[in-house]
N, C-alpha and C positions, 0 to 999 in steps of 0.2 A: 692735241686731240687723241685720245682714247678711243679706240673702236672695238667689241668683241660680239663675236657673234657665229650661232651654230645654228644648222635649223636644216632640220629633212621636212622637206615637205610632198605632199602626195602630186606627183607628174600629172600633169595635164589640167589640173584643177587651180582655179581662181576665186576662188569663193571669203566672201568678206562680209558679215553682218556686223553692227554694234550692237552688243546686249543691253549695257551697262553704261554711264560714261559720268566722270562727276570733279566738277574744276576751282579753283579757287585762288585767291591772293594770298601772298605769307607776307608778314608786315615789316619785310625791307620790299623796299623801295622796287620797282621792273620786276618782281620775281614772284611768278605766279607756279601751281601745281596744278597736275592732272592725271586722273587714275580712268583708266578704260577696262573694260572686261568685253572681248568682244570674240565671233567664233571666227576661224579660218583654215588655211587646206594644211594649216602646220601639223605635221606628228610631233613634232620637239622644236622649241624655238625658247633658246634663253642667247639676250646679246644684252650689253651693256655697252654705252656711251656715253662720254665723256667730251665734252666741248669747251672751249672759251674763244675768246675774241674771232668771231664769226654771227652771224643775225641769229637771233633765237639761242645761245648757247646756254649749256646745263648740263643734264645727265638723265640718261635714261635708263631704267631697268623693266627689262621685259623678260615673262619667262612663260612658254605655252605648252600643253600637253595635250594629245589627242582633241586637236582641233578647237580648241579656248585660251584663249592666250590674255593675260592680264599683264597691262603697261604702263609702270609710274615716271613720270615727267614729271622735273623743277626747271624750270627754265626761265630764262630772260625777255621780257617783251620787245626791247630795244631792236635795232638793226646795226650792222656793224658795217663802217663802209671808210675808208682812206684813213685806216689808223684810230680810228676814234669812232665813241659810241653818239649815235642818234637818237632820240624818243620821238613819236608823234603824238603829240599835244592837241 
């Protein structure tokens, strides 16, 4: 696991809307995308993740400025539990 991540954000604010949001399959097998545009209380928000053998695992790139922040997701739909991967069928 990869994990990077920076982000000031404005104290005492919680604010979360979706603008945008738009998903889709890629043609292997469990491994879907999803791209978000949406607003929130970040001044600066870029982290990047990196996962594997864990539920949901992929990579995420997110990067936000002045409270907008846009975030791409590939990821696995599977669940990951005693060494080995699951699907629900």
């Amino acid at each position: 696991m990869i994990n990077f991540n920076f982000n000031i954000r404005v104290p005492g604010m919680n604010r979360f809307r979706s603008i945008w949001c738009l998903a889709g399959s890629l043609p292997i097998p469990f491994k879907f995308w999803e791209l978000q545009v949406y607003f929130s209380a970040d001044i600066i928000d870029v982290a990047v993740d990196i996962t594997t053998r864990q539920s949901h695992s992929g990579i995420r790139l997110c990067l936000g400025l002045v409270g907008v922040t846009v975030e791409f997701t590939i990821y696995d739909s599977r669940h990951w539990s005693e060494g080995k991967w699951h699907s629900q069928t």
